[in-house]
Biotite code that builds the C-alpha atoms (Angstrom):
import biotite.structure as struc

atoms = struc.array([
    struc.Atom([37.185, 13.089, 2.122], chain_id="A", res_id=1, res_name="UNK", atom_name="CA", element="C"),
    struc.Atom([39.360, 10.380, 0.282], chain_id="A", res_id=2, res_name="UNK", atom_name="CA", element="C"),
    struc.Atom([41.698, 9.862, 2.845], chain_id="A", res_id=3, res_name="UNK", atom_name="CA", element="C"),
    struc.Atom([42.187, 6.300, 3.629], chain_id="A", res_id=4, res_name="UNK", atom_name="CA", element="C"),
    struc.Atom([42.389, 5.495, 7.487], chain_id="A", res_id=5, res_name="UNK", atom_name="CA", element="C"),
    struc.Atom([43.146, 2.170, 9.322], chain_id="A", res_id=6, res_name="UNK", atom_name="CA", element="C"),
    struc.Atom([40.426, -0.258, 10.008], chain_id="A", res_id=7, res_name="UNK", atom_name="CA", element="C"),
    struc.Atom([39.210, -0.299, 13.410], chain_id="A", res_id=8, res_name="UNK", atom_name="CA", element="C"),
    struc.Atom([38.875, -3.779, 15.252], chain_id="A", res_id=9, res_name="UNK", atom_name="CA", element="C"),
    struc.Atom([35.469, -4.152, 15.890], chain_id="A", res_id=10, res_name="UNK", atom_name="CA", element="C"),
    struc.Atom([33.863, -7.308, 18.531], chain_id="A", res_id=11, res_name="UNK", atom_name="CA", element="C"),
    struc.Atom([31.241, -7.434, 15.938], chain_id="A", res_id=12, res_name="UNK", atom_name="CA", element="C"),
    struc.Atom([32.178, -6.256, 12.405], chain_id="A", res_id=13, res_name="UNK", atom_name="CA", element="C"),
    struc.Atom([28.785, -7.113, 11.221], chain_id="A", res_id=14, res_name="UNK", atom_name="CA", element="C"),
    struc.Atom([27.029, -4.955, 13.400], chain_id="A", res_id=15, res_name="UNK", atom_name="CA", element="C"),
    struc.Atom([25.554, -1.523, 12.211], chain_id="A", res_id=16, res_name="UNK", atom_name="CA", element="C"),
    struc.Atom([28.122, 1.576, 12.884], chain_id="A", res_id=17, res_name="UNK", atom_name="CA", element="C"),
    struc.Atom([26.741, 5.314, 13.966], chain_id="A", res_id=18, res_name="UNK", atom_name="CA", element="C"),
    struc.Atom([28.867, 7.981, 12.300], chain_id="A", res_id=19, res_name="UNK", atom_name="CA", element="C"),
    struc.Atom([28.582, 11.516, 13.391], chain_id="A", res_id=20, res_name="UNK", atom_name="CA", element="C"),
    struc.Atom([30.161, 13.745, 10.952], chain_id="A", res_id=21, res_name="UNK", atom_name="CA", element="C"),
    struc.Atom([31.278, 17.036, 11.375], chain_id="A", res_id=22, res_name="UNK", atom_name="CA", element="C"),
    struc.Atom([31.741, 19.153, 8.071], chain_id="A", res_id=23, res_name="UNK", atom_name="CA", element="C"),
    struc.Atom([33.296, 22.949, 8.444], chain_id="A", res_id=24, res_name="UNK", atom_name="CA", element="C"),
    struc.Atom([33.281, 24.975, 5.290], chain_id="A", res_id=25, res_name="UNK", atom_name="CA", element="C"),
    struc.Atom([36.483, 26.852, 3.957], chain_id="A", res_id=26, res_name="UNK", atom_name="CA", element="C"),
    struc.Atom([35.076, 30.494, 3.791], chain_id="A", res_id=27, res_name="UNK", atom_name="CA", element="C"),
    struc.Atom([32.932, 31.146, 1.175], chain_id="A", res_id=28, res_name="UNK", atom_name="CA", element="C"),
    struc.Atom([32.612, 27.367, 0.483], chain_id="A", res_id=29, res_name="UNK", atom_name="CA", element="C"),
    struc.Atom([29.417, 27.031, 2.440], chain_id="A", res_id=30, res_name="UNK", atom_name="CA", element="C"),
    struc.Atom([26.446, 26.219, 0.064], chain_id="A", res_id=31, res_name="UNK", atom_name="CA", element="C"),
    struc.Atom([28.909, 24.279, -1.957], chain_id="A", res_id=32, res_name="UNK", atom_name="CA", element="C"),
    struc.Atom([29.516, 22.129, 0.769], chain_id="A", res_id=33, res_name="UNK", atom_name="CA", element="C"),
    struc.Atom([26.488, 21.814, 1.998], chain_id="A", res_id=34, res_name="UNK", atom_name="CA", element="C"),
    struc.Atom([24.876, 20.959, -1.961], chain_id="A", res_id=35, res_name="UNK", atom_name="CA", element="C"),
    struc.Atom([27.506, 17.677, -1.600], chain_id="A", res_id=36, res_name="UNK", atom_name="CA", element="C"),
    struc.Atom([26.480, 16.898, 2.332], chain_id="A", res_id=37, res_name="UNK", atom_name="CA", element="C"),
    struc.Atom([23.162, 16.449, 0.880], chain_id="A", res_id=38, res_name="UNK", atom_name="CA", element="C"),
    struc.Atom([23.806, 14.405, -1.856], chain_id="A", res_id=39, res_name="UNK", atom_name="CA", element="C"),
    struc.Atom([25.811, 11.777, 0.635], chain_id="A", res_id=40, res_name="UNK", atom_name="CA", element="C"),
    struc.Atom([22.790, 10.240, 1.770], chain_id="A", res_id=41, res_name="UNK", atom_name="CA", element="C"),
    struc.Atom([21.294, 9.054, -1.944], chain_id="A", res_id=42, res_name="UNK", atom_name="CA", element="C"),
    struc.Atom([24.738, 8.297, -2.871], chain_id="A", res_id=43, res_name="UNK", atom_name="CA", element="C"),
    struc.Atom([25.216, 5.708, 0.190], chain_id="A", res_id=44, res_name="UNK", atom_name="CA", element="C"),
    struc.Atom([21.656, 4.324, -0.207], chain_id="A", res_id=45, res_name="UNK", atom_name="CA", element="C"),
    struc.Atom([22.448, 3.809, -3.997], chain_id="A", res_id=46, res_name="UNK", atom_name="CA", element="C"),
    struc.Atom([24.934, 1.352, -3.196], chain_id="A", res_id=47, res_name="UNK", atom_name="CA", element="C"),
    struc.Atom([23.633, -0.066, -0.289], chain_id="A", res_id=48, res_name="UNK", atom_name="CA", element="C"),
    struc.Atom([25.997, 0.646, 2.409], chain_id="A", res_id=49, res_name="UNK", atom_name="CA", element="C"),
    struc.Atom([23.900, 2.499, 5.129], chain_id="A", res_id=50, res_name="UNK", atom_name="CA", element="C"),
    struc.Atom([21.137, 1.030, 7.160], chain_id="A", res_id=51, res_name="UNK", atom_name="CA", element="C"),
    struc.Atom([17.330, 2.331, 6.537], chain_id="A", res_id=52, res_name="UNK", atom_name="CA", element="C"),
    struc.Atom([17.353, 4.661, 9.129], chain_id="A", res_id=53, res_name="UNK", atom_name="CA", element="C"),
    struc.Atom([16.790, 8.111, 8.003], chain_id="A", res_id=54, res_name="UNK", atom_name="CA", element="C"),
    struc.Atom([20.246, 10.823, 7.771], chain_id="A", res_id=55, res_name="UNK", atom_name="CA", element="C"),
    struc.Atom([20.241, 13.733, 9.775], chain_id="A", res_id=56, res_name="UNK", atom_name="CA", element="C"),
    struc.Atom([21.721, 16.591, 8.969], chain_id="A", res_id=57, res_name="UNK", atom_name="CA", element="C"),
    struc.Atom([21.992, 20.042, 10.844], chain_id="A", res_id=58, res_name="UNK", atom_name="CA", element="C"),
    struc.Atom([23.794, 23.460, 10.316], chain_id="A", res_id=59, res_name="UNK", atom_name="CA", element="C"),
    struc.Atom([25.506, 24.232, 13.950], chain_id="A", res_id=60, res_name="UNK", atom_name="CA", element="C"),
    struc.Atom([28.016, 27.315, 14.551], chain_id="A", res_id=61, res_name="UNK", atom_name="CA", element="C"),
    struc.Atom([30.643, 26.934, 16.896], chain_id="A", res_id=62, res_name="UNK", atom_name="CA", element="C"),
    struc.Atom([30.276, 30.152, 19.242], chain_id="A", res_id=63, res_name="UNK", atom_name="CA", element="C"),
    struc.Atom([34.103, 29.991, 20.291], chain_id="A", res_id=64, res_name="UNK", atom_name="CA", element="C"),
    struc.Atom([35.660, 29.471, 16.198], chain_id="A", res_id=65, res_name="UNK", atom_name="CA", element="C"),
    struc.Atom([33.050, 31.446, 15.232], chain_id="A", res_id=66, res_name="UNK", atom_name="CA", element="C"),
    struc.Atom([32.533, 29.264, 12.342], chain_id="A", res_id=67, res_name="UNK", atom_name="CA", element="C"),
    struc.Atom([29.500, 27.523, 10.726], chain_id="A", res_id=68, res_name="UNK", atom_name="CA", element="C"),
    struc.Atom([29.373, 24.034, 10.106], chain_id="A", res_id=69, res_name="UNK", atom_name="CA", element="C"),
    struc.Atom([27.375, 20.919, 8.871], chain_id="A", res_id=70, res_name="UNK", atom_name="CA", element="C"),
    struc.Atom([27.052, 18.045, 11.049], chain_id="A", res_id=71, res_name="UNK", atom_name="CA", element="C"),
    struc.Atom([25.405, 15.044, 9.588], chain_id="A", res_id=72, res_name="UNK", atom_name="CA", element="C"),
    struc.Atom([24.360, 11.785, 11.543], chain_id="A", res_id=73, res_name="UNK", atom_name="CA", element="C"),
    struc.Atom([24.128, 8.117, 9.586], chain_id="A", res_id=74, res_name="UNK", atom_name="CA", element="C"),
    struc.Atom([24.273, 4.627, 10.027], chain_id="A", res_id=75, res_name="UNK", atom_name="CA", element="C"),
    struc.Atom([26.804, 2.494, 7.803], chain_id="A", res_id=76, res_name="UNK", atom_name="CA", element="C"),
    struc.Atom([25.069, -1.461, 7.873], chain_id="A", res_id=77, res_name="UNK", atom_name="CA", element="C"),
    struc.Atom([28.374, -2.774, 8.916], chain_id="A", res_id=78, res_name="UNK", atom_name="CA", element="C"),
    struc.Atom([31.952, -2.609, 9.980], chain_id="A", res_id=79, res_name="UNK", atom_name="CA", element="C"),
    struc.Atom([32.946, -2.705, 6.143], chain_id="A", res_id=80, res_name="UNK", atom_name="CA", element="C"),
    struc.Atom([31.298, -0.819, 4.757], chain_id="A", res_id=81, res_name="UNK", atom_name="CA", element="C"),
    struc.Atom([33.023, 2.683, 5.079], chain_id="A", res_id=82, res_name="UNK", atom_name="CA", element="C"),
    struc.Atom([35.762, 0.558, 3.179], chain_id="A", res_id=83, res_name="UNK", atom_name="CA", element="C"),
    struc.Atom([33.800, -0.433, 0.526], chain_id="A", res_id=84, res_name="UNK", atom_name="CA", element="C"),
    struc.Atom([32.556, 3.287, 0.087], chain_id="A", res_id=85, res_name="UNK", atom_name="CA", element="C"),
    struc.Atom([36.172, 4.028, -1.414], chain_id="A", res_id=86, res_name="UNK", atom_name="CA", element="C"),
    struc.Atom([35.425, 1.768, -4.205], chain_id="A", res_id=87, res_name="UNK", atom_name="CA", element="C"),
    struc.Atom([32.249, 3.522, -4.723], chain_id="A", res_id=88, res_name="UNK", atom_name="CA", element="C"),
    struc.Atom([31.925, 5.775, -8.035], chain_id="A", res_id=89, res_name="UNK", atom_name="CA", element="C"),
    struc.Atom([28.738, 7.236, -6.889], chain_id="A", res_id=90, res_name="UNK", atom_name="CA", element="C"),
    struc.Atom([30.092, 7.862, -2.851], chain_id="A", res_id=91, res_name="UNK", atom_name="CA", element="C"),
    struc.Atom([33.535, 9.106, -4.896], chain_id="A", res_id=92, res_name="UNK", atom_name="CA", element="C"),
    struc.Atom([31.388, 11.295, -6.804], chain_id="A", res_id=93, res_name="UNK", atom_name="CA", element="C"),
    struc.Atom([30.398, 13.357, -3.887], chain_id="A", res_id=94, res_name="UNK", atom_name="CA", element="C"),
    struc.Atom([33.467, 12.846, -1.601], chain_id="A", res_id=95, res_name="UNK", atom_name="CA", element="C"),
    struc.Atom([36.546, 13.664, -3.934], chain_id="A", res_id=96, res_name="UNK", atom_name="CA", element="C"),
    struc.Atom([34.652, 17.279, -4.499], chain_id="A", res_id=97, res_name="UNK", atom_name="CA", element="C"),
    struc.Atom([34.752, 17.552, -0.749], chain_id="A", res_id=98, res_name="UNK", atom_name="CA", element="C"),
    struc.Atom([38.081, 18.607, -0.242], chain_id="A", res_id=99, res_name="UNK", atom_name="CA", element="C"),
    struc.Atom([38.651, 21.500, -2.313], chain_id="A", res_id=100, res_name="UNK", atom_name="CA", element="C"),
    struc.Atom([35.669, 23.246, -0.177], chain_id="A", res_id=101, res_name="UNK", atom_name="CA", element="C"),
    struc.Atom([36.248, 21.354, 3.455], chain_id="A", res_id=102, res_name="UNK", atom_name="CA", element="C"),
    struc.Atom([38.243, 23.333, 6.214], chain_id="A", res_id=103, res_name="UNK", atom_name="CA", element="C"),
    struc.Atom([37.979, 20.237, 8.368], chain_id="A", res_id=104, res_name="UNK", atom_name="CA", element="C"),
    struc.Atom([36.532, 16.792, 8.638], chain_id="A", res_id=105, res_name="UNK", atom_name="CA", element="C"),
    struc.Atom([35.974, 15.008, 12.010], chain_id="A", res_id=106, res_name="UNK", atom_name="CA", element="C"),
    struc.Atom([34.567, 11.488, 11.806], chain_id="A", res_id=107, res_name="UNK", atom_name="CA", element="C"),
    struc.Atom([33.214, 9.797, 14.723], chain_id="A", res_id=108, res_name="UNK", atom_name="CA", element="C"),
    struc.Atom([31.913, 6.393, 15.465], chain_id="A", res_id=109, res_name="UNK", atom_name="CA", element="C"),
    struc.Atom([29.689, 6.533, 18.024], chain_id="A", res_id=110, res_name="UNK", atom_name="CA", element="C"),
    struc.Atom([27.881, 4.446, 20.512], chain_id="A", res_id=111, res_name="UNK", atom_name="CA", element="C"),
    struc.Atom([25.348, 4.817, 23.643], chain_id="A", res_id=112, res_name="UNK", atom_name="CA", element="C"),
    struc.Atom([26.892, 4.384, 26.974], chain_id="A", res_id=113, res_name="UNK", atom_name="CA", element="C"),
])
């Protein structure tokens, strides 16, 4: 999950940002990956780069892969921070062990419409 990416204009870049993350296990990797999805909540909080609304985090299986996977919903406080989280010991902590069990990562911003 260390994988830089470009920063994305935003019309307000101080303005909270809804992530919807979808996590899908290399075989056999399951419960490890889902032991680090649920550290990435205290790890965010402990530097201050999420908003106080609670994570959510659910196991889903895709019926046509006919995989499991972790999807996880969170609120980063502002256009930045996601950036800052790469400087981040403790968010490095838990998203450098990522990769070695991760299949796939899709990040999403999202908003209502």
């Amino acid at each position: 999950m260390t994988e830089q990416h470009r920063p994305r204009e935003r019309q307000n870049p101080a303005a909270p940002v809804t992530n919807i993350v979808t996590y899908v296990p290399k075989k056999g990797k399951e419960a490890e990956l889902l032991a680090l999805v649920r550290q990435h909540e205290a790890a965010l909080r402990k530097v201050d780069l999420v908003t106080s609304e609670p994570f959510r985090v659910w196991k889903a299986y895709d019926i046509r892969k006919q995989r499991e996977q972790y999807i996880e919903y969170f609120v980063w406080k502002d256009g930045k921070a996601s950036d800052i989280a790469h400087q981040a010991p403790e968010v490095m902590a838990v998203w450098e062990p990522m990769g070695p069990v991760l299949e796939e990562l899709t990040i999403c911003e999202v908003e209502p419409i």
